[in-house]
C-alpha positions as CSV (number, residue, x, y, z in Angstrom):
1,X,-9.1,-5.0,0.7
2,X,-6.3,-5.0,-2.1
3,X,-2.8,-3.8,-2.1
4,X,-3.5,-0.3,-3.1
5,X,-5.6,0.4,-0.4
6,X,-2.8,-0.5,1.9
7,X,-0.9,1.5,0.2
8,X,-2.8,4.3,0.0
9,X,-3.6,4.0,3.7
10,X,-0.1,3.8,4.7
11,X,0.9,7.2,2.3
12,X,-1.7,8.5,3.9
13,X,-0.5,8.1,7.5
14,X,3.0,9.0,6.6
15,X,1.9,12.4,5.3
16,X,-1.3,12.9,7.5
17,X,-2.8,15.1,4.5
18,X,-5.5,14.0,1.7
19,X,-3.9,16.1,-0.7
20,X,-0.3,15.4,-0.1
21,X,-0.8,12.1,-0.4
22,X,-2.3,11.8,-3.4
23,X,0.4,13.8,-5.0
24,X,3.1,11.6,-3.9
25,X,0.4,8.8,-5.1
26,X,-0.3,10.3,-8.6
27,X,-3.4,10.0,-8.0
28,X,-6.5,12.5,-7.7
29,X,-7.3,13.4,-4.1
30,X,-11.1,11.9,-4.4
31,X,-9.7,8.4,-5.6
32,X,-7.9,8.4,-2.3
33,X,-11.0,10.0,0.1
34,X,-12.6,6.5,-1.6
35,X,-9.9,4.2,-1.5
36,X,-9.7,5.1,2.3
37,X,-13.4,5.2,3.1
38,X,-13.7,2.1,1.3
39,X,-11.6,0.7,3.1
40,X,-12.3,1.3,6.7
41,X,-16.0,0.6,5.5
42,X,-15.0,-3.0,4.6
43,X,-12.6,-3.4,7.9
44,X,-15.6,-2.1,10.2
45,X,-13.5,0.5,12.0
46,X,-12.1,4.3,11.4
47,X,-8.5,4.1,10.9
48,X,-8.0,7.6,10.7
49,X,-9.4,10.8,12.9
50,X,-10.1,13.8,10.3
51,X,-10.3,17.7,11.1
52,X,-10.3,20.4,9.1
53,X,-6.7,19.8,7.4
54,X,-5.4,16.5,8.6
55,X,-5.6,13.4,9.8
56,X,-4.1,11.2,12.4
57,X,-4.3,7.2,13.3
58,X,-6.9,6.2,15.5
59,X,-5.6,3.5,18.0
60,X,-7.3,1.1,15.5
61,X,-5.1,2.9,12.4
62,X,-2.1,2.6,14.6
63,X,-2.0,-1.4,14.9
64,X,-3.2,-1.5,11.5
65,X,-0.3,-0.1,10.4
66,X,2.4,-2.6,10.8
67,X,0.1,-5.1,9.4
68,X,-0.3,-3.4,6.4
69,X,3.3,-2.7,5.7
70,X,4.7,-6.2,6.2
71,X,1.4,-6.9,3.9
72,X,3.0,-5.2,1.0
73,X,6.9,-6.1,1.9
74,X,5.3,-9.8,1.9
75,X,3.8,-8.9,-2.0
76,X,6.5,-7.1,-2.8
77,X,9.0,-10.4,-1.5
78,X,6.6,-12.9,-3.7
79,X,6.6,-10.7,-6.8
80,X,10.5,-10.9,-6.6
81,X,10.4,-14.5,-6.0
82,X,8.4,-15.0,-8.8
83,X,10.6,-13.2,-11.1
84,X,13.4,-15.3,-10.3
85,X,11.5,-18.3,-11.1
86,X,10.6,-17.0,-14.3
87,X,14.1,-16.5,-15.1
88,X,15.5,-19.5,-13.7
89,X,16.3,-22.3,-16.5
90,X,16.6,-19.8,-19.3
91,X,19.8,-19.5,-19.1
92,X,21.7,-20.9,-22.0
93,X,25.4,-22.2,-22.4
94,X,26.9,-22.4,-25.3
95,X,29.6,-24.1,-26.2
96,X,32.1,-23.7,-29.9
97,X,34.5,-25.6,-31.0
């Protein structure tokens, strides 16, 4: 599992559609279809219930959910973190007389 597959899984529930999804992804609807089924095939269960045109959380999807999006606020909290750290110490005084 990797942080665009939660992502993907969690555009994916928002907009209930393959295809609108990967639009608001940029990404071709097939990479998403794989990213998903990927996915659920590495978690062991079907996060999502598929028809013709949509798709809805299973019960499964529906706890998954709020894992996965304080998963990426969590990544998205350490990247920022990190960025201050890089940036801390470089600052520079200088001083003329």
């Amino acid at each position: 599992m990797n942080l665009y597959q939660l992502r993907y899984f969690v555009t994916l529930a928002k907009f209930q559609h393959y295809m609108k999804a990967s639009e608001q992804l940029c990404i071709p609807q097939p990479s998403l279809s794989h990213a998903i089924s990927a996915l659920e095939k590495e978690l062991g269960v079907r996060l999502f219930e598929r028809n013709s045109n949509t798709v809805i959380l299973t019960k499964v999807g529906e706890n998954f959910i709020k894992d996965a999006k304080q998963a990426i606020l969590s990544f998205e909290q350490i990247k920022s973190d990190m960025k201050c750290f890089r940036y801390a110490g470089k600052e520079r005084l200088r001083i003329a007389i």
